[in-house]
C-alpha positions in Angstrom: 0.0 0.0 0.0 1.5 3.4 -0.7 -0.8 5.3 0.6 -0.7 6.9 4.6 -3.0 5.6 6.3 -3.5 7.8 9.7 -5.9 6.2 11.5 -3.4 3.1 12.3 -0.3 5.3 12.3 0.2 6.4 16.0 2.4 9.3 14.9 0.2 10.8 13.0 -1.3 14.3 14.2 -5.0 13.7 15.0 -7.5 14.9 12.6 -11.3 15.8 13.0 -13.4 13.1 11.6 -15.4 13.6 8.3 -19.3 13.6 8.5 -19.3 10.7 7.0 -17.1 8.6 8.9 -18.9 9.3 12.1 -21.7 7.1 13.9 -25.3 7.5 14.5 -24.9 9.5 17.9 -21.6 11.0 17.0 -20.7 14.9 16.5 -17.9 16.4 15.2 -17.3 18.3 18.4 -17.4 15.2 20.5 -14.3 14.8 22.1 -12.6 11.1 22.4 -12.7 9.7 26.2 -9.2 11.1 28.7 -8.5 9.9 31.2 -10.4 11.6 33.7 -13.4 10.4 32.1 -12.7 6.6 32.3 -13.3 4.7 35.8 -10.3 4.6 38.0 -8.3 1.3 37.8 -8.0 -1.2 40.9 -4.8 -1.4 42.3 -3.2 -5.0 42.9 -3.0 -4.1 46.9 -7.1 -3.2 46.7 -7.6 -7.1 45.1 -6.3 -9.1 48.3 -9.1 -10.4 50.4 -10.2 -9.2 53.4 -8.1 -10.4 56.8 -10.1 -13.3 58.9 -12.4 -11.9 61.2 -15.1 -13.0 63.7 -17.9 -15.0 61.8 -20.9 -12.8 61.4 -24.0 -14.3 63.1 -26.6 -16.7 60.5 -29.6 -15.7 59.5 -32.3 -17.3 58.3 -35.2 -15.3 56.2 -38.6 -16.5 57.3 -42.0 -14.9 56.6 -44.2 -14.0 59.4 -48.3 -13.5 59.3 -49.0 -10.3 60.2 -53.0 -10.6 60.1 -55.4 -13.2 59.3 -54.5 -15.9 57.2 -56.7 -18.2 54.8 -57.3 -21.8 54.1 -57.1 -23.2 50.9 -59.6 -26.2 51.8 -61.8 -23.4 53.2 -61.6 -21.7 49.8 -62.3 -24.5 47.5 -65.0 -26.0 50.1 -66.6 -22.7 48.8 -66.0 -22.8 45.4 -68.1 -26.2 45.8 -71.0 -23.9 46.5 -71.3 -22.9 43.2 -72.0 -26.0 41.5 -75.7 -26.2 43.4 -75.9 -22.4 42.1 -74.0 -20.1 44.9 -71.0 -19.1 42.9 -68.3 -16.7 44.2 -68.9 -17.0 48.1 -64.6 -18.0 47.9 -64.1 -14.3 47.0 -66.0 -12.5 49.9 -64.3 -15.6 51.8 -60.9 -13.4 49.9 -61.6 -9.9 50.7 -63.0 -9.6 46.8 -66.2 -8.3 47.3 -66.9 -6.7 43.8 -65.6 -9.6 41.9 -68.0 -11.7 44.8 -71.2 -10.2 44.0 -70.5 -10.1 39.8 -69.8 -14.2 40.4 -72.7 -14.2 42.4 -75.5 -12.5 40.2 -74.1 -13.8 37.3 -73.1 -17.5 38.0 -69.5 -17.2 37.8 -69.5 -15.1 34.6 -72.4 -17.9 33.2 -69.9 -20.5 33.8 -66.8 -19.2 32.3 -65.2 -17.6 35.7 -66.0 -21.0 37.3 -63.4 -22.9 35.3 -61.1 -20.3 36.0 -61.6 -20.3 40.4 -61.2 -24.1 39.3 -57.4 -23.5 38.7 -56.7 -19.9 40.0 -58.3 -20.4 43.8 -55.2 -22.2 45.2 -53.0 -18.8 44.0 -55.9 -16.3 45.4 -55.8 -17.8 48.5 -51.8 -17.3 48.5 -51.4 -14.4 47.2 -54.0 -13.1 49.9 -51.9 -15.1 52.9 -48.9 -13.0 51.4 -50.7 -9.6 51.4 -50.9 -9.9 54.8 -47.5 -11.6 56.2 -43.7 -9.9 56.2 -40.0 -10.7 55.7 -37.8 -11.1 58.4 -34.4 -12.1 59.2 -34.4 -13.9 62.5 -30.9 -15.1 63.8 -29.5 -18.4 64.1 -28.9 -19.4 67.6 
């Protein structure tokens, strides 16, 4: 090749890019990175690990009810209502009222909603028991 090429010549005194060699979201006022504006580098003496210490106390994470908590027999023994016509007593049973009273007055959604309590109750019921417990870290003795 006899022509200079100074983008791989490292001697070469740098040059503003044309239009059309930039990017997308490139300017030709944008400056290339110094150093001040790349993240510091770790030392080798910052990469040891740390010196032996006491042990720090176990934990174990356990979740605690904070308020009433539901039964998922309880629930489905009420979804049995609605087959002799009673449908959605298992979501006043939930704390769903509104969605208690459409079941109610119109049998489930005419059917439809009853197929999906058949499969959704069990998770209801959790997510209800959740609502109403917490986290918390109790110590290992």
């Amino acid at each position: 090749m006899s022509r200079h090429d100074p983008i791989f010549d490292p001697d070469a005194p740098a040059q503003a890019p044309v239009a059309s060699e930039l990017g997308p979201f490139e300017s030709p006022t944008s400056e290339s990175p110094t150093s001040e504006h790349l993240p510091p580098t770790l030392e080798p003496s910052t990469l040891e690990p740390p010196e032996p210490g006491p042990e720090a106390p176990a934990y174990q994470i356990v979740r605690v009810a904070t308020g009433e908590q539901r039964s998922v027999g309880v629930a489905y023994a009420l979804f049995c209502l609605s087959f002799i016509g009673v449908a959605g007593i298992q979501h006043f049973y939930l704390g769903h009222f509104f969605r208690g009273a459409l079941w109610l007055l119109t049998w489930g959604l005419f059917g439809i909603g009853l197929i999906y309590d058949l499969f959704a109750t069990g998770s209801q019921v959790y997510a209800f028991n959740v609502r109403r417990s917490t986290v918390v870290a109790q110590p290992l003795i």
